[in-house]
N, C-alpha and C positions, 0 to 999 in steps of 0.2 A: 650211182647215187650222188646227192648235191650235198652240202654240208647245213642242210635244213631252212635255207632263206635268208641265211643271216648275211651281213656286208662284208666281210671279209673271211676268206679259208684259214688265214694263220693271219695270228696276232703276236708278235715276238716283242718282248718285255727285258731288254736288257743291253748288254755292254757293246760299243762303238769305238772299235781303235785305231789308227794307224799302224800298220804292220813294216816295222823298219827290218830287209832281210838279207841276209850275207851269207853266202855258200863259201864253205871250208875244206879244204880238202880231205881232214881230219879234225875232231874234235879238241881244241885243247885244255893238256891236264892244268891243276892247277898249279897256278904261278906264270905259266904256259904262254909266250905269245904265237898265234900262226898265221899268215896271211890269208888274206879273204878276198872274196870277188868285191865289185863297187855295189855301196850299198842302192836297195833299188826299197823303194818306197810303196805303199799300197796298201787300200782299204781291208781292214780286218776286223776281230773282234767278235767274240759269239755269236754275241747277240745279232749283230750286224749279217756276219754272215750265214744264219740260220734265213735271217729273213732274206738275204740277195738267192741263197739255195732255193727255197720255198716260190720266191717269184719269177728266178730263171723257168721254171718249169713251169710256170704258168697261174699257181696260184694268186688268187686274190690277197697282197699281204701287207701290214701297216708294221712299222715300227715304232717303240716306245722307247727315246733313249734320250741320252744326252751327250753334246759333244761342245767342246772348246768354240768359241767365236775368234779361230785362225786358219790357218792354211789346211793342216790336216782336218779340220771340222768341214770344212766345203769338200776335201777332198773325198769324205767319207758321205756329203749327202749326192754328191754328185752322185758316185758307186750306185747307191742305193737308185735313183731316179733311173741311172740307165737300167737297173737289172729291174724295172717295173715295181718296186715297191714305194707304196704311199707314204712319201717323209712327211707332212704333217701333222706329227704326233713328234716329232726327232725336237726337243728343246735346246735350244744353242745359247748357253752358258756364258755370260760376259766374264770376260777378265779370269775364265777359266781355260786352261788345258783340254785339249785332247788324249783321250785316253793312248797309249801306245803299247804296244809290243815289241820286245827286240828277240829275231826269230832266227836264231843258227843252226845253216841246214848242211849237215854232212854229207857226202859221196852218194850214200845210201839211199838220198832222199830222205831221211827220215832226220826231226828237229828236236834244239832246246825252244825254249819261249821264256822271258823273263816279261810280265807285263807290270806297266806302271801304270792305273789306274783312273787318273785326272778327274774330267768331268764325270765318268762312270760313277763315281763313288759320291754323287749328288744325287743320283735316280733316288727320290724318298717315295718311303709311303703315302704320303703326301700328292702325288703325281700319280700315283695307283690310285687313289681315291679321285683324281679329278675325271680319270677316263673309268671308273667302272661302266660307261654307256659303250664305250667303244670295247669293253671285255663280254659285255652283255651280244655286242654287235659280231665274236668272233665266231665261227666253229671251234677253231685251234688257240688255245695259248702256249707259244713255247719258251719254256724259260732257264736258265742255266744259272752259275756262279759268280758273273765277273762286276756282279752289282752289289749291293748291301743285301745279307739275306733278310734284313726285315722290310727291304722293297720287295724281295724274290716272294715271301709269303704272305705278306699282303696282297699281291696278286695271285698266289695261288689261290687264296681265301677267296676272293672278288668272285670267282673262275667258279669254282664251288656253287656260290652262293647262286649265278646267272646259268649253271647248267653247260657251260664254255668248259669241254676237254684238255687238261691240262697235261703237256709232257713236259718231263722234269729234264734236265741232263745237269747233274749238280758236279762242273767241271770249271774251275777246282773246287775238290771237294772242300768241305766249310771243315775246321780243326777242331770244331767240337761237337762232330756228327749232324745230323740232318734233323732239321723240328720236327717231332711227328706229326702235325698236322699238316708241314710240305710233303712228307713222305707217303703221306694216306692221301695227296691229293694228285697222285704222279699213277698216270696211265696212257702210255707207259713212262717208269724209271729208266732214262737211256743211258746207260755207264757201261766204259770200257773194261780189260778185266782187271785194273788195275782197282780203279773205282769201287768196282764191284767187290772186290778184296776187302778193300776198306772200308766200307758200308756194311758191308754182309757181317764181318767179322769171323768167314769162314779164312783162314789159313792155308788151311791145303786143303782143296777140293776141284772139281771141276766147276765151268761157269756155269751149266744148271745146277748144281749143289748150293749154288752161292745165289743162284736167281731166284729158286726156291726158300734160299733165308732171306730174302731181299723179301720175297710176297706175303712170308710169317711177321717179316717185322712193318705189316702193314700195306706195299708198294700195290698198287688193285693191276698192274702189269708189268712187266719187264724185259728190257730189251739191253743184253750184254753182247756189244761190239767185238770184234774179233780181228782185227785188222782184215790182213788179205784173205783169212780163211771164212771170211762172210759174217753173221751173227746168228742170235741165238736168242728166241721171243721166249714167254711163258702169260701165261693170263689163262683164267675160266677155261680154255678152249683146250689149255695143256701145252706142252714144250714144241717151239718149231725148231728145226735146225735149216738156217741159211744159208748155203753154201758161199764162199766167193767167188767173185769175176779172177780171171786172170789180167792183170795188167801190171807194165814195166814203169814205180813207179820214180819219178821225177822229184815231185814235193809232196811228203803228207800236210802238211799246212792244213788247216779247216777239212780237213778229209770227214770227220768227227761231225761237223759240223755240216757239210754239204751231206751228208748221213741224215742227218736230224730235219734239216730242213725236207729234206724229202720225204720223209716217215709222214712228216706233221700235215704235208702238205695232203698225200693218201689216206692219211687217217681223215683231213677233211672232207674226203669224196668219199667217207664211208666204207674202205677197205677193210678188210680181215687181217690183226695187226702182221700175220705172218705176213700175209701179201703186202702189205704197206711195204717192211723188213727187206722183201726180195728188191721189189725197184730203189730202195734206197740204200742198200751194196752195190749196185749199177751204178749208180749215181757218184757215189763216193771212189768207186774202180777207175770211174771218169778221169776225177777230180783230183787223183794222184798221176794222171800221166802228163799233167799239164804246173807252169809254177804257180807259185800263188795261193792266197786263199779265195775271193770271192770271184778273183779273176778265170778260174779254174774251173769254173762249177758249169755245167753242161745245162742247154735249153731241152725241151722235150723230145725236139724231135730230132738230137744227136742221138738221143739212147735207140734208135731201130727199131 
């Protein structure tokens, strides 16, 4: 299946950072100093990296963001050019920063992330209203947290309005729950089970207990990540369970996120959201055995 004629598979609506990253050999407590490898520098950022996932693999994808007019803002449109997505739509910011993340990754592979925000936090409504032709022109919008959420729902709205499939991944989640009109407009809600926790406002339960409170308070599908043990769909069609890939991994970085972009990309070609789900646990198995977030993210024809 195609994704109905329109100009582009995924449309990604959101945040562009530089990823500042240092490996530790243990995390430290606080007060704590511990030594760290040399810092290595590299494009990241949700939003960014949903659409470098999305186009690694081949899809048609444009991005909508904003980035600083200095080193890391080129550094970040470059990324995006190589991995085949349409920067055209990416506004570069005078006399503004780029957005950053400072990303400390333990033994384990597994990180903190502190991000600082910059040009991100000028994406307005405003800027959602100048492309609703190019929301109209999407199959997919994918859209996450690391913008203003009254950019995030006004393209959700837009999306709506054009018939353009919206997946949500509201990470980080917003401190005063999720608008119901983003949450009735997410199919799927992509949240990890932490997310999921806090959304659902199930406490103790499993993650379809909690994906099932997730579809009562509105979500029209949901898809709760599960790191290595794969995920876990629900929609009209009923509960999938996805198993994981086995892989040894390196960096979770954008794992989350080369996830997401893969989902959005299958959901464009018309997939059944489980099967979407399946190739993009593969994707994301990849994307942990390598470092990096968008540097990481496998083309189609590594997956076999």
């Amino acid at each position: 299946m195609t994704n109905g004629g329109r100009r582009y598979d995924v449309l990604v609506v959101g945040s562009a950072n530089a990823d500042l990253t240092v490996r530790v050999g243990r995390r430290p407590g606080p007060g704590e100093t511990v030594p760290g490898s040399d810092l290595v520098e590299s494009p990241g950022g949700k939003g960014a990296n949903q659409a470098a996932a999305a186009a690694r693999l081949g899809a048609r994808t444009t991005l909508l963001a904003r980035v600083g007019d200095d080193a890391y803002g080129e550094l970040l449109l470059e990324a995006q050019r190589a991995a085949g997505t349409d920067v055209g739509h990416v506004r570069v910011e005078a006399g503004a920063r780029t957005g950053t993340a400072m990303i400390v990754v333990g033994p384990d592979g597994d990180n903190a992330i502190v991000v600082s925000p910059g040009a991100n936090a000028r994406l307005s409504p405003e800027d959602v209203a100048a492309a609703d032709a190019l929301i109209a022109d999407s199959a997919v919008l994918s859209l996450q947290g690391e913008v203003p959420w009254e950019t995030t729902a006004a393209a959700a709205r837009a999306a709506r309005r054009a018939g353009t499939r919206v997946v949500l991944n509201p990470s980080p989640v917003p401190p005063h729950d999720l608008p119901h009109d983003l949450l009735t407009a997410a199919d799927p809600l992509v949240v990890n089970e932490h997310e999921a926790r806090l959304l659902s406002g199930v406490a103790d339960g499993s993650p379809a207990d909690r994906a099932h409170a997730l579809r009562r308070r509105g979500a029209r599908s949901v898809v709760v990540t599960l790191g290595a043990d794969g995920a876990l769909t629900l929609d009209d069609e009923g509960a999938t369970t996805v198993p994981g890939v086995p892989a040894e991994a390196v960096d979770t970085t954008g794992a989350g996120d080369a996830f997401t972009g893969a989902l959005a990309w299958r959901l464009a070609q018309g997939d059944r959201l489980g099967e979407a789900a399946r190739l993009a646990v593969r994707v994301a198995a990849v994307s942990v055995t390598r470092p990096g977030a968008q540097t990481s993210y496998p083309a189609a024809e590594e997956l076999g």
